[in-house]
Every structure is written in C-alpha cells, then in structure tokens.
C-alpha positions as CSV (number, residue, x, y, z in Angstrom):
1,X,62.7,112.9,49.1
2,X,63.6,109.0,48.6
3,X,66.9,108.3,46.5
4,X,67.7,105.3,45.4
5,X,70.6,103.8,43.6
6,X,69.7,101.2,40.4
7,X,72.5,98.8,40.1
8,X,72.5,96.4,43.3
9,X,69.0,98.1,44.8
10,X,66.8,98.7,41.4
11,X,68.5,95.5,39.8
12,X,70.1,92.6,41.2
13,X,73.7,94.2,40.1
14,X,74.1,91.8,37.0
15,X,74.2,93.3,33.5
16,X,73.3,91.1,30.8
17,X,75.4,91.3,27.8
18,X,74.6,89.5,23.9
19,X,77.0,88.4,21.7
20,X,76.1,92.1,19.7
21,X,77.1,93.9,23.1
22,X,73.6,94.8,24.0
23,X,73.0,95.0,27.6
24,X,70.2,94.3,29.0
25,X,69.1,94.6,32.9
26,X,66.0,93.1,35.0
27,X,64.2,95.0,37.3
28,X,61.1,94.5,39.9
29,X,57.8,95.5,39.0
30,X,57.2,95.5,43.1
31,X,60.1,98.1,42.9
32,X,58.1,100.1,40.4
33,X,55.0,99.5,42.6
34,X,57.3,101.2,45.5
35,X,57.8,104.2,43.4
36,X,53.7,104.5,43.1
37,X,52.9,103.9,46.7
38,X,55.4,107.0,47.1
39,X,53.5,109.8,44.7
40,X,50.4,108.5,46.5
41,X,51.9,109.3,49.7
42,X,53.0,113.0,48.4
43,X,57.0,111.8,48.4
44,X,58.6,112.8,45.7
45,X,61.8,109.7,44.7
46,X,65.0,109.9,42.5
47,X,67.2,107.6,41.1
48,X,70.7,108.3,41.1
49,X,73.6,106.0,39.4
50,X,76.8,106.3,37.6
51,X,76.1,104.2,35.1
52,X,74.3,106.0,32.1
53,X,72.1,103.7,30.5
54,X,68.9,104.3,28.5
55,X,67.7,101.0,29.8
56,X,67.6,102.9,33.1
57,X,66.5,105.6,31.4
58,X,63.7,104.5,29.8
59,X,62.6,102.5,33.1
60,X,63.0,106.0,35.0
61,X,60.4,107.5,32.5
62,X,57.9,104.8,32.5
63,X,57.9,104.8,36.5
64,X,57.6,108.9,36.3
65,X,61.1,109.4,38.2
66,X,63.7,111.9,37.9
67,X,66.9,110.5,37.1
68,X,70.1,111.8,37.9
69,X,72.7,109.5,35.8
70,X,76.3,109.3,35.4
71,X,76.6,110.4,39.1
72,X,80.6,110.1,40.4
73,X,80.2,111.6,43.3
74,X,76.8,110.7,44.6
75,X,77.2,112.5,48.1
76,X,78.1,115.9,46.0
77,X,74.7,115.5,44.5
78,X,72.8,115.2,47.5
79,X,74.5,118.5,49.2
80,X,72.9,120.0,45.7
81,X,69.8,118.4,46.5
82,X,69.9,119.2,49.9
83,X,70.3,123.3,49.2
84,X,68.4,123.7,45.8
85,X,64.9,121.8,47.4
86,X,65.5,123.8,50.7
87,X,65.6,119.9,52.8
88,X,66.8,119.2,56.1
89,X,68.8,115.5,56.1
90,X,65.5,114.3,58.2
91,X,63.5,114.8,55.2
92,X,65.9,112.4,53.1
93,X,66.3,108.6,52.8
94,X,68.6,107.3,50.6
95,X,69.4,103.5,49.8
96,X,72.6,102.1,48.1
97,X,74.3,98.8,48.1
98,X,78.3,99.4,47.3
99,X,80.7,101.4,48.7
100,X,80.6,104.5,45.9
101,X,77.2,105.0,48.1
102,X,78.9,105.2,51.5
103,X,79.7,109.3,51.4
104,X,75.9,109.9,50.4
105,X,74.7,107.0,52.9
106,X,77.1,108.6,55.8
107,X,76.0,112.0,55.2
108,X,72.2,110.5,55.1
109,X,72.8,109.4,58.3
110,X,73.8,111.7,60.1
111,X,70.1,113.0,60.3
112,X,67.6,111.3,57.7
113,X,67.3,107.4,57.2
114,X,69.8,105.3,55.3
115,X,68.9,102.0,54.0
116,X,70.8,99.1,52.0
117,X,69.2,95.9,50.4
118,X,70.0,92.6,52.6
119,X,72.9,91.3,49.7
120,X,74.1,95.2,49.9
121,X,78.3,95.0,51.0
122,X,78.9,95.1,54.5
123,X,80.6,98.4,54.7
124,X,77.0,99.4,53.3
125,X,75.1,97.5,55.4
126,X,76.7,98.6,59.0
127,X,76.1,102.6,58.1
128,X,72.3,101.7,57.2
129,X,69.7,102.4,59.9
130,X,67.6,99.7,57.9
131,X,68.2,96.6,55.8
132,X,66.3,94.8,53.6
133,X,65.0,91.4,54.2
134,X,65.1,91.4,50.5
135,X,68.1,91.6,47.7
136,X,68.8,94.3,45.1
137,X,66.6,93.6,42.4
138,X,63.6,91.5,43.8
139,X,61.6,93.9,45.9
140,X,64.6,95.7,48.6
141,X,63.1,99.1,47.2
142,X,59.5,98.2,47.7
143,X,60.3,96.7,51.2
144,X,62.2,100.5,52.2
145,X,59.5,102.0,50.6
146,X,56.6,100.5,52.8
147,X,59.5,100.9,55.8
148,X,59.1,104.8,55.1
149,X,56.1,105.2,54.8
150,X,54.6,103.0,58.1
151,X,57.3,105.2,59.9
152,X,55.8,108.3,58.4
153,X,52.4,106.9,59.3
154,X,53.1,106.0,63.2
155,X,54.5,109.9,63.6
156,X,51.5,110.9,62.5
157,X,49.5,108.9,64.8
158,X,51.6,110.4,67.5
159,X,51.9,114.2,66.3
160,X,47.7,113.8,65.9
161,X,48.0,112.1,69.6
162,X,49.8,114.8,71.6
163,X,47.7,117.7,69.6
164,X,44.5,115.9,71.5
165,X,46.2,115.4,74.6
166,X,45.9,119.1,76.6
C-alpha cells in the first residue's frame, strides 16, 4: 500500500483562490502516471489529506484512488489501515511534506519506507528514508513511485537469485 498526502506532494502546496472564492489547485499528470505504474505493478495507493476538497476529490476519482479526506490525525488512520488490511509497516510507504505528516511518517519508519518531496520541511525531510529530487507538485510522487517499485524489482531479482542458488 503507497499513501500519499495531496497538498505539498500531489500539488505544489499553493491554493488558487478567485475573486468568487473558488479554489482551484494544479496537479502533475506524471503524478497521475505514478498512480498507473502502481495498479500495473499490483500496489494498491491512497491519498490521504485534511483538507476536504472536491477538487481533490474529483482528481482522486479520475486517477481510480481511494481517498481518505479530512484526515486530523493521519498516523491514527494508518494504525486503521494497518489492522483492517492485515499489513505489516514493511508492506507500507507513505510520503508527506509538513509536519501534520511526521506521526504517520515516524511510525512508517519504523519498518516500511517513508519518503518526502525535495521542497518537503526539514523536520520531514530528516525522518524520510528517501527524498525527492523533485518538489511537491511537479513529479515527487512519480519519482517515489518508480523508487518503490525498482526496489521491489531488485528484491525480486535476489529472492529469484537465492531460490536458484542450492
């Protein structure tokens, strides 16, 4: 299971506002590409904010996501996650950019991978096992994406390597 955050990983972390109040938000179709190189790879991925936005939404519907929105306390949410799906930590990765990601990033990394875009804060940043070369909102989730999955790849090169050595 990949999590990801929206504002500051998804997006850039800027909302757009009109003179009407609309808001509007700009996200990375190389993100969304991230989330299809996933379900080809048999990984399901989530998006979890606190914001709730039918921007996000709606994005989270076209890309074929759950969403969990108007998340407080994001580390509460993966312990849920964690028991209902029956998942070890291992079999988690979870990327965030501010510090109301920091519980669920510790408690990621205490077993499975935590990441943070490379403009993420620096609180955020030093608990992550891998940052971005890339900012929130112009590719970071793509980048962790193909990050996972080459890791995934090389373990199964060497799982396949010591069932052939006797």
């Amino acid at each position: 299971l990949v999590l990801t955050d929206c504002d500051g990983v998804l997006t850039d972390g800027t909302v757009y506002c009109s003179a009407e109040g609309e808001e509007l938000l700009r996200f990375s179709r190389r993100d969304g590409m991230g989330f299809e190189l996933l379900r080809g790879a048999g990984v399901e991925a989530a998006i979890v904010t606190r914001e709730r936005s039918v921007i996000v939404a709606r994005r989270a519907a076209k890309l074929g996501v759950t969403l969990y929105a108007g998340v407080t306390d994001k580390a509460a949410l993966l312990a849920q996650l964690l028991e209902q799906r029956a998942l070890t930590r291992a079999e988690v990765a979870y990327i965030g950019d501010d510090v109301n990601d920091l519980p669920a990033l510790e408690e990621i990394a205490a077993g499975g991978l935590a990441g943070a875009p490379g403009d993420a804060e620096p609180a955020v940043r030093e608990v992550a096992h891998f940052v971005t070369g890339r900012p929130g909102g112009q590719g970071a989730f793509r980048e962790f994406v193909e990050a996972i999955l080459a890791l995934r790849e090389r373990r199964g090169l060497r799982l396949l390597e010591e069932r052939r050595t006797p």
